[in-house]
N, C-alpha and C positions, 0 to 999 in steps of 0.2 A: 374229476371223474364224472362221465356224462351229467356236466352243468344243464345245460339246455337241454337233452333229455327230459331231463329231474324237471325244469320247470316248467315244463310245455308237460306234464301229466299231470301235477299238481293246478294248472292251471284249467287241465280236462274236468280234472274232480269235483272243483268249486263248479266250473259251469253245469256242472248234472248237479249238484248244492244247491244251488238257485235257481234251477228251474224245477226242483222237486215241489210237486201240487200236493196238499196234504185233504185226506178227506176233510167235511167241516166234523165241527169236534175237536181236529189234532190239530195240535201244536207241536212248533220245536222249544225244548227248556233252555239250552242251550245259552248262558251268557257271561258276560264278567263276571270272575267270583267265586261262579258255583264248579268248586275244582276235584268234587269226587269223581271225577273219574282219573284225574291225575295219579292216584295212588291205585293204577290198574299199570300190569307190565304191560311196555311199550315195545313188540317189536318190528321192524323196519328192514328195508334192504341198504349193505352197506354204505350203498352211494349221500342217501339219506344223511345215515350218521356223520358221514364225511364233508359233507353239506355244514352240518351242525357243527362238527368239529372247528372247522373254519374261522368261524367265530367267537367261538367263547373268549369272554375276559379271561383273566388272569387268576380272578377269585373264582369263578365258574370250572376253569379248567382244575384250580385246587379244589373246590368240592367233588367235583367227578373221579378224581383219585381218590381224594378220601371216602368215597362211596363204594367203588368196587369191593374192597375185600369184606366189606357188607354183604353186597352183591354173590360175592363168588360162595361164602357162606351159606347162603340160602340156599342156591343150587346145589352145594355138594352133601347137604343136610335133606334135601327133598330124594323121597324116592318115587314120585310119580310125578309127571305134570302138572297135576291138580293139586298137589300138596305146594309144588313152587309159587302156583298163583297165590294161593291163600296166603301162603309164610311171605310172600312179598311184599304182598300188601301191606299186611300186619305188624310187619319188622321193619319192611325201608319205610313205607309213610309216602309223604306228599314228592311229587317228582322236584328232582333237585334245580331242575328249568323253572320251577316258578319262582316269578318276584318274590324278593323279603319279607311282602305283606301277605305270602300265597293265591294272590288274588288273579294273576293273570300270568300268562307264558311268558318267558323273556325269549324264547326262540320264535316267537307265534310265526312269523314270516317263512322257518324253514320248517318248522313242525314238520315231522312223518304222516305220512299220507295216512294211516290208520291213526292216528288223531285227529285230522282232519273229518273223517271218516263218521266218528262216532257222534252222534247225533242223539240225544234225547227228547223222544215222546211221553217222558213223564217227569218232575219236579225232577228236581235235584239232589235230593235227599236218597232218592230210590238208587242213585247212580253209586251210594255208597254202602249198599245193604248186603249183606254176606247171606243169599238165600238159604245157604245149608242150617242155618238161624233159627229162618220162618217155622211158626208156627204152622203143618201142613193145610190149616184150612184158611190161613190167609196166603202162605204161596198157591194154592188154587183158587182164590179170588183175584191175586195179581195176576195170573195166566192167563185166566178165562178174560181177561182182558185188555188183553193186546189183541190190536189188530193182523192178524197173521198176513194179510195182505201187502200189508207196507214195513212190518219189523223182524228184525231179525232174530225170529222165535227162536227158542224162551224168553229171550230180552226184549229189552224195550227200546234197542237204537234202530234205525232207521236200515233194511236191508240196501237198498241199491245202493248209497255209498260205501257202503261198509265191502260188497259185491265188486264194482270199479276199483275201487282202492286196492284188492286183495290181486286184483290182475294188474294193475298198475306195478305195483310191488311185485310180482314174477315178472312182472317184462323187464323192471333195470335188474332184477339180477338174471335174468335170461342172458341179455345184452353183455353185464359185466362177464357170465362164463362165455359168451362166444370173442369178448374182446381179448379176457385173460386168461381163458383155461378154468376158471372157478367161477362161482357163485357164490355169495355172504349175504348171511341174511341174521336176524337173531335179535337179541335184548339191544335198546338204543343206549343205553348210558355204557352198558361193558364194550358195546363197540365204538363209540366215541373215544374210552378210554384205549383201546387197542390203538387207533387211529393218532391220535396225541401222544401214546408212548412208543407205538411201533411204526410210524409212517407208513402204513401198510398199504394206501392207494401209492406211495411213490414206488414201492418194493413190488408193487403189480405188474408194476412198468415194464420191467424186465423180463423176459418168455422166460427164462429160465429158473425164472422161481418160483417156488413150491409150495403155496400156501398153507396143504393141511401138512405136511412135514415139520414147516416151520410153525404152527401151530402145537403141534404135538411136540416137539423138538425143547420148546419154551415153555410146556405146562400149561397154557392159554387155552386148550381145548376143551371147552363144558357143553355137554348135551342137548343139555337146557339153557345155556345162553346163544350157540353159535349155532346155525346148519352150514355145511357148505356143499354145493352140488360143483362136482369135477367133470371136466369135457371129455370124456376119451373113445 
């Protein structure tokens, strides 16, 4: 499901990554190891997921089931967006894509573009701080300095790819509603898992089938993991 697509954007993103000019002063943090932001929700356009799917071993595709009704938990437990992010964090933990030693992706090649995306301009340590925390006069000394020019305020990741990437990610599920009737977008690990247990890019295939029906039909439909945009 748009293979090439998928990589000729992802291939866009890095090249606006590398030619991003940083004032002097900044840096990117960004390197082997430092995985706080890995225990941040991942969401993606399904092609992405599908990408991912593709590949998992055997022991990869068993953690991923055994991850969901984790998963599905947190969400039918959250009554706000903002309560899902926090309780995600704090109850799944480290994404289930990193190596045994948690140190590096084992997808790194098909990663979702909003991981790709996320770029820090401060240590690493900052990428795992729950600011609702801070003490209010030390979150107003982190504020007050970030550069608003280059990041994506409040935070301290880098605006333009995080920008690219978020259009990137509408345009395959643009593509995917004008190819199938629908659009999927939403949490990467529950749509992988959809993916692996529903074959749901081959059941796209077919005009005649119904995504949010069979969605709702099956229980698989959560607010907070899935969006779907329909063509009509």
């Amino acid at each position: 499901m748009q293979t090439m697509q998928l990589a000729a954007k992802q291939q866009r993103l890095e090249q606006l990554i590398h030619s991003v000019k940083l004032p002097d002063q900044q840096r990117i943090y960004c390197q082997k190891g430092c995985s706080n932001c890995c225990s941040l929700v991942v969401n993606c356009s399904f092609p992405e997921a599908v990408a991912i799917a593709q590949q998992l071993s055997p022991e990869q595709q068993a953690q991923t089931v055994a991850m969901v009704p984790r998963i599905v938990a947190v969400a039918k437990e959250s009554t706000t967006l903002v309560d899902f992010l926090r309780s995600y964090r704090t109850t799944i933990g480290g994404c289930i894509f990193l190596d045994t030693d948690g140190q590096s992706c084992s997808v790194y090649t098909t990663r979702p573009l909003s991981c790709r995306a996320l770029l820090s301009t401060r240590p690493s340590a900052w990428c795992g701080v729950d600011f609702s925390t801070l003490h209010p006069l030390e979150k107003e000394a982190f504020l007050s300095s970030l550069d608003r020019d280059i990041v994506n305020y409040p935070t301290h990741y880098l605006a333009a790819p995080q920008e690219l990437a978020s259009d990137l990610e509408s345009d395959l599920v643009l593509t995917m509603l004008e190819e199938c009737g629908f659009g999927l977008s939403g949490n990467l690990i529950y749509q992988v898992w959809l993916e692996m247990e529903h074959q749901l890019s081959k059941r796209l295939q077919d005009t005649q089938f119904d995504l949010s029906h069979y969605l709702y039909q099956h229980n698989l439909f959560e607010p907070l993991l899935l969006q779907i945009k329909i063509n009509r």
